[in-house]
N, C-alpha and C positions, 0 to 999 in steps of 0.2 A: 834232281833238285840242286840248288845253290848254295842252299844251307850247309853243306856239306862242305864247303871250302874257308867256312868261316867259324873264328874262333873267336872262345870268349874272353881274347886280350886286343880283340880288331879296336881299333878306333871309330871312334860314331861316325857310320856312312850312311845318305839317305840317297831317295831317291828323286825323280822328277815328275808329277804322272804326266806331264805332257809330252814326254822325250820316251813313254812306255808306249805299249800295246793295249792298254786300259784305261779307261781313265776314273775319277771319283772311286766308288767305295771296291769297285774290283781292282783299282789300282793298289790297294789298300789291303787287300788280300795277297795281290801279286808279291807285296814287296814283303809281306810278311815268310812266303813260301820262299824269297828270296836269301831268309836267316836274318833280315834288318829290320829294323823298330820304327824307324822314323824316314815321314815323306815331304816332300816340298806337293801342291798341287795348285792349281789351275784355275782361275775361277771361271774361263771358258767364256764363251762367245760364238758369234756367228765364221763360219770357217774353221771351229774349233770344236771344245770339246761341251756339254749343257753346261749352261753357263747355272751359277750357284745361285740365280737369285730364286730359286724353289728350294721351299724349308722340306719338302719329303727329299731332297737329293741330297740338303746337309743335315739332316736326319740320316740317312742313309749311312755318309760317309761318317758321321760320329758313330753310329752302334758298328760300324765295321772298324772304326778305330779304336776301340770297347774291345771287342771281338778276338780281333788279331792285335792285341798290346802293339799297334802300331800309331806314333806320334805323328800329328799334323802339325808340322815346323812352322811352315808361312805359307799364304797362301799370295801365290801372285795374280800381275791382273796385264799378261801375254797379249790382251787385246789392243791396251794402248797402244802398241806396233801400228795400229791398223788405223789410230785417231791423229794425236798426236798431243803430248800431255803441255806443249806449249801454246796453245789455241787459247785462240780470244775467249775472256770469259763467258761473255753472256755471246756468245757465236753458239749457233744450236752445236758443234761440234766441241766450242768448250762447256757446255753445259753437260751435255752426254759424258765429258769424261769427268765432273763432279760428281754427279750422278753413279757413274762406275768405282770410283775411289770412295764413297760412302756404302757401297754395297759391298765390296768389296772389304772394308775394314768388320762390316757387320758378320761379314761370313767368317773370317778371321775369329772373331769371338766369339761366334757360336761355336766355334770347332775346337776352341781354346789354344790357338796357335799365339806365338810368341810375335809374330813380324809378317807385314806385307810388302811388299814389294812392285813396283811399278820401274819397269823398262825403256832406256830410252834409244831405240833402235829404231829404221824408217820414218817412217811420219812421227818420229816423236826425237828422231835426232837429234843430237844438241852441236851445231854448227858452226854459229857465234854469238856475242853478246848476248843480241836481242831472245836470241832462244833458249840461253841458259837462264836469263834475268827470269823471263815468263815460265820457265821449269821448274827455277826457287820459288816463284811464290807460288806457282800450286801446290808443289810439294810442301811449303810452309804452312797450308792451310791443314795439308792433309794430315802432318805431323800433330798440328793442333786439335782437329778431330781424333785421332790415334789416341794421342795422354787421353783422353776422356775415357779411352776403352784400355789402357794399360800393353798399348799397342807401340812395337816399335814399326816405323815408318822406311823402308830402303828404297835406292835408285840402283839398277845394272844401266853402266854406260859404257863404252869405248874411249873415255876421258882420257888427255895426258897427269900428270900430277899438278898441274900450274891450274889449268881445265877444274880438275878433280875438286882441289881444294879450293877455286873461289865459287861453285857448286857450295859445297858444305857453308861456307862462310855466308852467302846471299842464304840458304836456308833457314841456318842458327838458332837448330832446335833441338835438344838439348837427347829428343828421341830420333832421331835422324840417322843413319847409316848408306852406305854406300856398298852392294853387293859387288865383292872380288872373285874373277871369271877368270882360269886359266887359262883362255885362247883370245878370248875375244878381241883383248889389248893387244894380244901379238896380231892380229890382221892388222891394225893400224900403224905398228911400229913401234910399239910401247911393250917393256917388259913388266911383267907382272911383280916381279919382284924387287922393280925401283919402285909402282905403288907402294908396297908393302911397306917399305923398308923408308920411304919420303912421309907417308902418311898411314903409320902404325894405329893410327887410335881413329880411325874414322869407317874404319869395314865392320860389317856384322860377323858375326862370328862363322855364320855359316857360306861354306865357301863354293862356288859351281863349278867341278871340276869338267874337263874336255880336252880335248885334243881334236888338231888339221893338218892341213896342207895347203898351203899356199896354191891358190889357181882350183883348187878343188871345194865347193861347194856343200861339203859334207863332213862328217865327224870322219873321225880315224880311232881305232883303238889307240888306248890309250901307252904314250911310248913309240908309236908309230908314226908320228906326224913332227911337223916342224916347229911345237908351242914348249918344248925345253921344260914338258911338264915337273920332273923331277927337280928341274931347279928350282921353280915357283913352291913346290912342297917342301924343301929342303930349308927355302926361308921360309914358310910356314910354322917349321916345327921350331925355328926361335923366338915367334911372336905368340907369346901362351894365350892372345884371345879369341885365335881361330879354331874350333871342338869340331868343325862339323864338317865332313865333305860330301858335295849333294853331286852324284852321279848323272853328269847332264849331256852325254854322248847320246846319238840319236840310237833308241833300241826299237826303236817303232815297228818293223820288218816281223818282229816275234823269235829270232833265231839267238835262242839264249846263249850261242856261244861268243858274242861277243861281250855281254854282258859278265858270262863269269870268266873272261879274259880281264876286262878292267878293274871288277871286285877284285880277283887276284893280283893284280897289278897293283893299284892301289894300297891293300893291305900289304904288300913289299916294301912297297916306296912311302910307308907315312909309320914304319915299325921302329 
């Protein structure tokens, strides 16, 4: 077990269930046997994992988060990858992802999580102008549906800080956040902790921790790779609105030693 590496002065670390070997309410098990409380999950799709728009599956994962005292943080929506959340509106492809961000926010509060989240990676890149312009006001809309449900609303991007912030500005909502990624920025060129430190008050609290390698296509334990994690944690720990780090290295394989390579790691580097 993993429980066993973890104390009760660790800092709130969650998990991912799409980055696990389970997913929904046995993810929710896994991460409880893992000694942690609180999960990030998936609302799934085609190529993925069942998607959440079935009430026996977020049934399921509520009495298993009942069950195992384990919290559903956010539920994101990993599918946009595969759409693109700056698509014409009324294009059957921007209607599907309206569609998806209302279902999406619904499963979120059936599970009583705090934040949704939608990604802007592949088909949903944010490039230039035109596709940042068309990403704000989805997201603007989406943010407005959210308050009605007590939802905050994020973006994961690969943004620089200039990028980042006129994002937030074109959104200008007041539930809005921008999810901060320890690698992601560095494949681009961007350090994680000029975001931090340029624009303090626009990340949600909970943070996607990872590590890489340049030219390599895959996670790396974490410490291992060339993302400087420890420096990005290091300004973390002087910005008091980040509580959360959501363990987002690929464990998918099932070989728990990597996993309690990073939980140990992690609980070092954030003590």
């Amino acid at each position: 077990m993993l429980a066993s590496t973890l104390s009760n002065s660790m800092p709130r670390i969650a998990l991912a269930d799409w980055r696990l070997p389970f997913n929904g309410s046995q993810a929710l098990g896994f991460t409880a046997w893992c000694g942690l409380h609180d999960i990030q999950i998936d609302f799934g799709g085609p190529g993925r994992a069942p998607s959440l728009d079935s009430v026996s599956r977020l049934r399921a994962i509520r009495d298993a988060s009942i069950a195992h005292d384990v919290n559903v943080l956010a539920v994101a929506c990993n599918q946009m990858n595969d759409l693109g959340l700056h698509s014409a509106v009324h294009s059957p492809v921007g209607e599907k992802v309206r569609s998806l961000v209302m279902q999406t926010l619904d499963a979120a509060a059936f599970l009583g999580a705090s934040m949704v989240f939608f990604p802007s990676f592949r088909k949903s890149a944010i490039g230039d102008r035109q596709t940042l312009e068309a990403t704000a006001r989805l997201l603007q809309w989406a943010c407005e549906q959210g308050e009605q449900r007590a939802l905050l609303v994020a973006n994961e991007n690969d943004l620089d800080v200039q990028a980042s912030r006129r994002l937030v500005e074109h959104v200008n909502q007041r539930n809005f956040r921008l999810i901060l990624d320890t690698y992601n920025p560095v494949k681009v060129g961007v350090r994680p902790s000029t975001l931090i430190l340029e624009l303090p008050s626009v990340f949600a609290s909970q943070v996607h921790v990872k590590d890489g390698r340049s030219g390599l296509d895959a996670s790396v334990p974490l410490g291992f790779g060339d993302g400087s994690v420890a420096e990005t944690l290091d300004t973390l720990r002087d910005i008091q609105s980040f509580d959360t780090y959501v363990l987002e290295n690929d464990y998918r394989c099932g070989d728990p030693a990597h996993l309690q390579h990073d939980l140990g790691w992690l609980l070092n580097a954030t003590r």
